[in-house]
N, C-alpha and C positions, 0 to 999 in steps of 0.2 A: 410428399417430400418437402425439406424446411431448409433454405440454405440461410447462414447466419456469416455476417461479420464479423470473426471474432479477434481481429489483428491487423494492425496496420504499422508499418516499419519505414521510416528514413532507411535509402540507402544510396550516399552519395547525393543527386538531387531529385531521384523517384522515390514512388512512396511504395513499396510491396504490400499488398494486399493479398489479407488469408481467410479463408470463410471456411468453414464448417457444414458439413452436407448430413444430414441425418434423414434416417429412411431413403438410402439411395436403391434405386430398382436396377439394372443395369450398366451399361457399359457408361463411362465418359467421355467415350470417342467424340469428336466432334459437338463437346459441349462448350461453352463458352458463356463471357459474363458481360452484360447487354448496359450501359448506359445511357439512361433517358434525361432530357433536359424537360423539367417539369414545364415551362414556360415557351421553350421556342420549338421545343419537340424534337430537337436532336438528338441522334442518336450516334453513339459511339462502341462498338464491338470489339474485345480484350481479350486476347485468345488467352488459354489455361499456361502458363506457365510450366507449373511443374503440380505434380501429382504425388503429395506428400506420403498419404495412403490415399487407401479407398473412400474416406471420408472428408478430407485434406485438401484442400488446393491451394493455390497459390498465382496471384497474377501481379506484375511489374505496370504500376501506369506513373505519366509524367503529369503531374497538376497544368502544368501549363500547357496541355493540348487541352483543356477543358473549360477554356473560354475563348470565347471569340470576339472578335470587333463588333460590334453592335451598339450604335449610339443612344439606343433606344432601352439599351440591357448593362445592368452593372453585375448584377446578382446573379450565379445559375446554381439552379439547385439540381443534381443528377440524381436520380431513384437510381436502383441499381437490382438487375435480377439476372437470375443464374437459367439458361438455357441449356436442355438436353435437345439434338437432334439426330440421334442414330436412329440406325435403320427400324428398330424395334419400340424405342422408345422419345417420344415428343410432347416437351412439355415447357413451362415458361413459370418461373417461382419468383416472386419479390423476394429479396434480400430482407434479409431483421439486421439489428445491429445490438452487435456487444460491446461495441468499440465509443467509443467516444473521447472529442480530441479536443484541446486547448485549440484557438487561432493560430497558426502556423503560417510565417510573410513568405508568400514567394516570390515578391520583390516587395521596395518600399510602399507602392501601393496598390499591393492585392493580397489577399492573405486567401488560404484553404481550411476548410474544419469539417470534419466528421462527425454525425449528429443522428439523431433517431427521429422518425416522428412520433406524435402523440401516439398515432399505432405502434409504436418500437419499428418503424420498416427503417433501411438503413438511407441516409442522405447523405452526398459528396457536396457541400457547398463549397462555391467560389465567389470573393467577393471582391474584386475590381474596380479602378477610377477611383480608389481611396485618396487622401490627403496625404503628399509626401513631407507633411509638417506636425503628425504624430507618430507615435511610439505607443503601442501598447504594451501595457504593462499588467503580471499575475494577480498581485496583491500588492495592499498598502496598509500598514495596521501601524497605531501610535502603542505603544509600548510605558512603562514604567520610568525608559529612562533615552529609547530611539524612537524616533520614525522609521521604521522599517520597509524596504522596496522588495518584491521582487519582479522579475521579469527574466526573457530568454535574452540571451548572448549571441545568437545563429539566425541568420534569414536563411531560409530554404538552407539549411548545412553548412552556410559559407560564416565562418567566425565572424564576430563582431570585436575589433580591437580597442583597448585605451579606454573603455565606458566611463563616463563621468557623469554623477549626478547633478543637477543646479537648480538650488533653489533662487529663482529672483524674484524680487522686491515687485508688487503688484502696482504700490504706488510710484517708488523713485529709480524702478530698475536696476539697483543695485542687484551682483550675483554672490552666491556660496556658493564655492562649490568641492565637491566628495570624490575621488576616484572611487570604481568600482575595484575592488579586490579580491571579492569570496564569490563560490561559487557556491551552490543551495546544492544543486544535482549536475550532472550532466547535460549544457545546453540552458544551462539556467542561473542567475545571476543571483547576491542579494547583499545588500548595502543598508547598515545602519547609522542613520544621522542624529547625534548627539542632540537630543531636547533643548541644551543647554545652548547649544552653537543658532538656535531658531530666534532670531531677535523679536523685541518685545515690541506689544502694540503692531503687529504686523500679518501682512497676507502676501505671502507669496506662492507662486507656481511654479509646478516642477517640468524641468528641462531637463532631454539627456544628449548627453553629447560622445559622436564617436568617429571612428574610422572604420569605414566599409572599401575592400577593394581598391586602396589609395585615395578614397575622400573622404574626407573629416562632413561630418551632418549633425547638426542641432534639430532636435527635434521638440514639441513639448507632450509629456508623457499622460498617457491618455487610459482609461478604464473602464472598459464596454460595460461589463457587467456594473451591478449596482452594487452599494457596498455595506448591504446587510451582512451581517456575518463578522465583518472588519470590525476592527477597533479602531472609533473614531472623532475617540473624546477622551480626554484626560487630566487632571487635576492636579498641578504641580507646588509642591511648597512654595512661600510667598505669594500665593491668592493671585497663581498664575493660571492658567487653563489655554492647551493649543484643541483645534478643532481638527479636522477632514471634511472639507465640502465638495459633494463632486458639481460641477458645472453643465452650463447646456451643452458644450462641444466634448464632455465626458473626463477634459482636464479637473484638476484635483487642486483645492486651495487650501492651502498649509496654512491657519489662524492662530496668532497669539493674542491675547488678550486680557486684561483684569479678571479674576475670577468675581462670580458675583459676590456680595455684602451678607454678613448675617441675616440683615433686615430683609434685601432682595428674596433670598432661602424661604423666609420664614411668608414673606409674601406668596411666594409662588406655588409654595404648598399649598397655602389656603386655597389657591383658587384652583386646586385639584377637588377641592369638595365644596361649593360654594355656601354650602348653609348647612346644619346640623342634621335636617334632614336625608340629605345626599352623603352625609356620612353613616346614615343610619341606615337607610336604602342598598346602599352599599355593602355593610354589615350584612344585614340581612338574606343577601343575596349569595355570599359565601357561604352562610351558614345551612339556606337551603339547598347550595348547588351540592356541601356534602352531606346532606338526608339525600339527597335523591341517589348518591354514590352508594349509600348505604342501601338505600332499597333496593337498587337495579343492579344487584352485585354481577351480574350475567356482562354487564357491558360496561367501558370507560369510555370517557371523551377522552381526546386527547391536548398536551399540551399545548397552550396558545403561543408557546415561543420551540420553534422546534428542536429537538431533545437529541442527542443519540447516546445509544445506552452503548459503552463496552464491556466484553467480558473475554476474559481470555483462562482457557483450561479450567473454567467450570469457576472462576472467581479466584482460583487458587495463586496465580501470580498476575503481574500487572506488567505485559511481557506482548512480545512475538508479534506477528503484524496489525491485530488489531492495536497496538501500542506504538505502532509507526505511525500509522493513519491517523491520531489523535495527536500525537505530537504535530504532525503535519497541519492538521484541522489549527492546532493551537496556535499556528504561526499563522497562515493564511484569514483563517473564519475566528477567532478566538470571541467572537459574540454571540458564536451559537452555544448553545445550552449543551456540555457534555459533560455523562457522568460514567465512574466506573462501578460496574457490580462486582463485589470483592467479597471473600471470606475476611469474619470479623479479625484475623490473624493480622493483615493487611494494612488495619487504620491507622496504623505509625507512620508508617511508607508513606501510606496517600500524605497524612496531616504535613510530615515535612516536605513533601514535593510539591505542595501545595495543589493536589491531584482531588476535585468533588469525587465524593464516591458513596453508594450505598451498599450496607451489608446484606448481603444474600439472605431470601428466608428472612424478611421482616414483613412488618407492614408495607413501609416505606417502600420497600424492595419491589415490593407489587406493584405498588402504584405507579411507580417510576417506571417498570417496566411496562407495563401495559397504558401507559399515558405518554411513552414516550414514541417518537416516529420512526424511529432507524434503529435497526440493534445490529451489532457490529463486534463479530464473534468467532473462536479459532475452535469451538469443540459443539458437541451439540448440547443445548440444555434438557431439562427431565420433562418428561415425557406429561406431564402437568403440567409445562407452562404456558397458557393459551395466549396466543399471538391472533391481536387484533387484527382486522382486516387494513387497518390504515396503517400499518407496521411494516418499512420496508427491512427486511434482514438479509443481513449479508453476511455469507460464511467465508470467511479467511483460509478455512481449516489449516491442519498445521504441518505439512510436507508432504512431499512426492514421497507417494505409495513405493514402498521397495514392496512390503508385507502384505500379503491379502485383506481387503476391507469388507464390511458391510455386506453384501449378499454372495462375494465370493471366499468367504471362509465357511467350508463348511462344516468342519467342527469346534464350535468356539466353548473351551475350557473357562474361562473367565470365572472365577466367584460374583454368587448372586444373581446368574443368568441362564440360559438356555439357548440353543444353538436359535431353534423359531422363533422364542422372544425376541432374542439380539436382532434378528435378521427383521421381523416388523418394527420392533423403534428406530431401527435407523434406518427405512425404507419410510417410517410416517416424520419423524423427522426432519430427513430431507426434502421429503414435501413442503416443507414451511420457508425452504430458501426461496428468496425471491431471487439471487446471485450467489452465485459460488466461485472464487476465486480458483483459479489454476494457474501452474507457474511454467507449464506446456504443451504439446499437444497429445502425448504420454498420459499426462495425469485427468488431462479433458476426456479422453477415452474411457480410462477404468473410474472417473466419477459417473461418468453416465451410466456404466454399468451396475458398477457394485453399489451405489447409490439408490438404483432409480431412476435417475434426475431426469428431467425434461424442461427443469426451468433455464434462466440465463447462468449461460457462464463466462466471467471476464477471463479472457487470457493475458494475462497483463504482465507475470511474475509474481511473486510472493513479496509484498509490501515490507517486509520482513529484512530484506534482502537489498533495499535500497542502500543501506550503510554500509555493508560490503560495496561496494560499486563505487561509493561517493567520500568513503575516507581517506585522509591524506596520511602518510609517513608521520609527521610530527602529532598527527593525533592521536594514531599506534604508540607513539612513547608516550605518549601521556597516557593514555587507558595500561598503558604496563606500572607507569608511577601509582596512580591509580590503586592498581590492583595489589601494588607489592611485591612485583616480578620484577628479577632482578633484570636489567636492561643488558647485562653485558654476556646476558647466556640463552640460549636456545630454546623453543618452549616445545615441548610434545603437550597434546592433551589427547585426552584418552575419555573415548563419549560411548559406551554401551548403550543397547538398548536393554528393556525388562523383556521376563522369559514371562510368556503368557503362564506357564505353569511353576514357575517359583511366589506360588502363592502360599502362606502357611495358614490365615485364615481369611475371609472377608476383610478388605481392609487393608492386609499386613502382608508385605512381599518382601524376600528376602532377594541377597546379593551378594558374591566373593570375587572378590579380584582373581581373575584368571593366569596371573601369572606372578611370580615372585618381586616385591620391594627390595627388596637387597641384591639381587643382580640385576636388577633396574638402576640403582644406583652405581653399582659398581662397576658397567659399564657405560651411564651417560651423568652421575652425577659431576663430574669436574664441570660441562661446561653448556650443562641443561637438565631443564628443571621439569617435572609433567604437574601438570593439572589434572583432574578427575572433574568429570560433568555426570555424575548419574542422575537418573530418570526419578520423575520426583515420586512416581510409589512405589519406590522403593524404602523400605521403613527402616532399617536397620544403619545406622549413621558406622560408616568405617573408623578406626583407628591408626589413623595417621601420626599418630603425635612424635613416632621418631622420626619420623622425615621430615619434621616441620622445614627444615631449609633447603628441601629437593621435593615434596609431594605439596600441592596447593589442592584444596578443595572447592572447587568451586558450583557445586551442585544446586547450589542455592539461590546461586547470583540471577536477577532478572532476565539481564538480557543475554544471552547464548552470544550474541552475536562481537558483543564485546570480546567472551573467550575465541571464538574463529580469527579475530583481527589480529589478536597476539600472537597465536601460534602458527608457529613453522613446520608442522607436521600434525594430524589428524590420525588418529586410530579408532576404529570402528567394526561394529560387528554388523547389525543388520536391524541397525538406526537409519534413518534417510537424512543424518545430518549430513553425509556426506553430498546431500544434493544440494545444499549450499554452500558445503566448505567449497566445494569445485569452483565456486564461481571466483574465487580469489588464485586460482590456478598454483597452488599450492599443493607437495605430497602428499595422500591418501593412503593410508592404510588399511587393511582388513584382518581380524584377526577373529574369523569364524569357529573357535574353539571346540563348538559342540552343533558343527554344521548343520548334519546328515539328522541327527533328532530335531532340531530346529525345523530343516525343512519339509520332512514327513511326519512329525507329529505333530508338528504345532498348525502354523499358519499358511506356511508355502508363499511361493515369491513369485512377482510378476515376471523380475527379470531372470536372464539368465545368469546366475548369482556367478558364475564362472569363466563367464565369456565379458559380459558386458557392463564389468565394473573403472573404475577410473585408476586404479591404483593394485599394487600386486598384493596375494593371499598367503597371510602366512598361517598355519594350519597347530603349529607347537608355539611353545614359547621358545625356542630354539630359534627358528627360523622368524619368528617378531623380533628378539636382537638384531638378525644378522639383515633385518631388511630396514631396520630402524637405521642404520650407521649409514647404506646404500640412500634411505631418501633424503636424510639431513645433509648428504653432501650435492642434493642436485633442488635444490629450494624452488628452481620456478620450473613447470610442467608444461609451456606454452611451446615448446618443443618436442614433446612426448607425444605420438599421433592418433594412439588409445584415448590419453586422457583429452585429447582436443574432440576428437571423435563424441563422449560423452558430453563433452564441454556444450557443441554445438549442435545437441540431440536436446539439454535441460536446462540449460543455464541460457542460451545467445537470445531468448525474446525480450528477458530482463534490461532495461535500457536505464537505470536506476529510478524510473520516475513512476513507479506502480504505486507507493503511495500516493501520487499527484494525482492518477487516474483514477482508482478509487472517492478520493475527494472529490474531482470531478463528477462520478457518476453519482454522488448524492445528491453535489451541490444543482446535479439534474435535473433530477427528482424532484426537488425544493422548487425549484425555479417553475418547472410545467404542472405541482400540483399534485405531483403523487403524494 
């Protein structure tokens, strides 16, 4: 039996804990989940909680019963295993960990974090008798035109008021100082300081200042980790240049100064190669390291600065949560090495967004991929792409299963395949994850099934999914200006899926809009507009052109997620977008047209497409009018106890910050050596 950590949740000021139980023999009666203190030998006993399913559990601890006075002990590290003791069956399993957590204060000086060891077993550290004269802080990167902070806003859940940032004067203590005003996620802060406000010839340290509980605290801002990854040097017009130094007590010196001289430049290069021969040597050394690439086509080294590769829907767009994770990486780590693997359709996109990227199927392509350390991806690749062993990958995939996957379809229609083929590449496939993301405990289930899997899975939420959670009201009117949607009208959008068998050849799938334009219009045109999201293989491009000022096409656009923020209403057939429209607690629709073939001929459904939907089914086009006018006048569903029901079945482990955990778990990786 293998219990795993695959969940850990703020709630109020405990932390709930969820592990995962695979190969369970027996009952649970009288199981429980055992904490050992590696160092003093303590132990601490947590009874089960709640018993999600049979694989599921769930237990409530308070961080602060897990240290104790001890003059002798700052640090306690708890292992942590899952105990069976019924009558039939007895046994004692260390914990693994899926989990892994930023530093978390549970007062000003102790903080909690959750960690793996080099065996992946799961750790509870507590680390006590801290300094109540720092502040830690996420990230710190110098930027084009800010210094950019970020850090949390929350000790143990209790808000932090009024944040202010201060930079002071190293030599004459003079201070600047920035209110904090934006927040990055939920629980999370981030402040950018104008380059230009950094006075010249100077070094100064950063301060935060705030109100905790009715007392205002200066702290100075402090960053454990090191700050590879950061951006921490930058070149400013007039032969300015500010720095990032981290210090011995882990504070951070903000540096402006002269940029070096032509001559300086010109010297300092030279003494990268002190004499003709060491640039020869040197030469040489590249030219042989690729012959031997060339001869030993079997194997790659890998890159000496670490890489991660993404790819999202096979290259085809630059989208969905590998493209939150990168944005994210870009803010926090923006010095590691990251590129995307794109079809060559793509390279306009990349070039103005100013996005590295290689085209799929080149030379390049190969080397990049098999040289680089992390690949970071929402589909699988072909079944030729060989994945080095120093390659960690991470699969995103791309939404909660409604439709049968991988070894539970068992007759897959698809052009260019066969039911046994289908069913081994994507059981060899998934062998090659080294993580697989899940967005619950739902989708954790039928991965492991229809999969295969046995490797790690984060339960984290769908990184995808963090901008639903973390956008404001004034940003929705902007992405409508944006878009071209008029602001003073209501938006449906209407997001099918593709019919496994509306294929006409290899390649080419065909699509009709299921119900009429013109009494779509003529009952919601005055004071709302729809959008169209079709499925991108689908080949056959619709004719909209008389609708142009009531029908927007948006099939194309990158991010989906931008279409969900705008609309007020959702239509859907038996697409799983609806398992993120939900999380904006917003109308759902269903307009399963061609049910009853759908779900015995084609792929069949996990759930119960009848009972256990968020939103009501209308079956004609008749009854999609008459339910369309009914959900446009009740806009929020948080009252609805179906749709909260589903809400808090798929959507409530989402806490916006699944991009930050995923970065996390690389920046893991990186850190111990994988």
């Amino acid at each position: 039996m293998r219990a795993i950590l695959s969940g850990v949740h703020q709630k109020k000021n405990n932390q709930v804990l969820e592990f995962e139980l695979l190969d369970v023999v027996g009952s649970l009666d009288n199981s429980y989940i055992l904490f050992v203190e590696k160092n003093s030998q303590a132990s601490i006993m947590q009874p089960i909680n709640k018993v999600l399913s049979h694989n599921i559990i769930r237990i409530t601890v308070d961080a602060q019963d897990f240290h104790f006075d001890n003059t002798d002990q700052t640090e306690f590290e708890w292992q942590i295993y899952f105990v069976t003791n019924s009558a039939s069956t007895k046994e004692v399993v260390q914990v693994e960990s899926e989990y892994l957590s930023d530093r978390h204060q549970l007062e000003l000086t102790s903080y909690y974090q959750f960690n793996s060891d080099p065996a992946g077993m799961a750790n509870f550290n507590i680390r006590t008798k801290q300094s109540d004269e720092h502040f830690m802080t996420n990230s710190i990167n110098l930027t084009d035109t800010s210094l950019e902070i970020t850090g949390y806003n929350k000790i143990n859940g209790t808000k932090i008021n009024n944040q202010r940032v201060i930079l002071k004067s190293q030599e004459s203590g003079t201070t600047l100082d920035f209110p904090i005003t934006e927040t990055m996620f939920s629980g999370m802060f981030t402040v950018a300081i104008p380059l230009t406000d950094i006075p010249q010839n100077s070094a100064c340290l950063l301060f935060i200042n705030y109100e905790l509980n009715g007392q205002n605290i200066e702290q100075k801002m402090i960053i454990a980790k090191s700050l590879a990854g950061q951006a921490t040097d930058i070149a400013l017009p007039g032969n300015r240049e500010i720095m990032l130094e981290k210090r011995f007590d882990n504070s951070v010196l903000v540096k402006e100064f002269p940029g070096a001289s032509f001559g300086q430049k010109v010297m300092a290069a030279g003494g990268k190669a002190s004499n003709v021969v060491d640039v020869i040597n040197m030469i040489q050394d590249k030219l042989n390291l690729m012959r031997m690439r060339f001869l030993f086509k079997r194997g790659h080294s890998p890159f000496e600065n670490t890489t991660i590769v993404f790819e999202s829907f096979g290259g085809r767009q630059v989208s969905d949560s590998p493209y939150a994770i990168y944005q994210l990486f870009q803010k926090l780590y923006p010095g590691i090495n990251m590129v995307w693997s794109i079809d060559k359709s793509l390279k306009s996109f990349c070039k103005e967004n100013g996005i590295r990227y290689v085209v799929r199927r080149t030379n390049k392509w190969v080397r990049t991929l098999e040289k680089s350390q992390f690949w970071i991806s929402n589909a699988r690749y072909p079944a030729w792409v060989k994945k080095p062993n120093y390659v960690t990958y991470i699969q995103t995939w791309h939404g909660t299963p409604l439709k049968k996957l991988g070894l539970d379809i068992e007759n897959v229609s698809m052009p260019g395949t066969t039911t046994a083929k289908y069913h081994k590449n994507f059981v060899k496939e998934a062998n090659r994850w080294d993580a697989l993301v899940s967005p619950n405990d739902y989708s954790t289930q039928i991965f492991r099934s229809a999969f295969g899997f046995n490797n790690q899975i984060l339960k984290i939420g769908y990184p995808r999914n963090d901008e639903l959670i973390n956008t404001k009201p004034d940003e929705i009117t902007a992405l409508k200006e944006e878009l071209g949607i008029p602001l003073d009208k209501k938006v449906v959008m209407y997001a099918p899926t593709y019919r496994d068998n509306q294929f006409a050849q290899k390649g080419k799938y065909t699509f009709e809009l299921p119900f009429d334009l013109d009494d779509f219009k003529r009952s919601f045109g005055d004071d709302t507009v729809l959008i169209l999201r079709m499925h991108y293989l689908i080949s056959n491009a619709l004719d909209i052109s008389q609708y142009e000022d009531f029908v927007y096409d948006f099939s194309s656009h990158p991010n989906i997620s931008d279409l969900y923020l705008v609309s007020d209403l959702l239509i859907t057939d038996y697409s799983s977008v609806f398992f993120d429209y939900a999380y904006l607690k917003r109308p759902i629709l269903f307009y399963p047209y061609d049910y009853h073939l759908y779900k015995e001929e084609l792929r069949g459904f996990y759930l119960d497409y009848e009972k256990d939907l968020p939103g009501k089914i209308a079956n004609t086009p008749k009854q999609l009018l008459e339910e369309i006018h009914h959900a446009l006048k009740h806009p929020d569903m948080s009252a609805n106890q179906q749709f909260m029901n589903f809400y808090n079945r798929f959507c409530a482990i989402n806490d916006g910050l699944s991009s930050l955990k995923v970065v996390n778990y690389v920046m893991h990786q990186i850190e111990k050596g994988v």
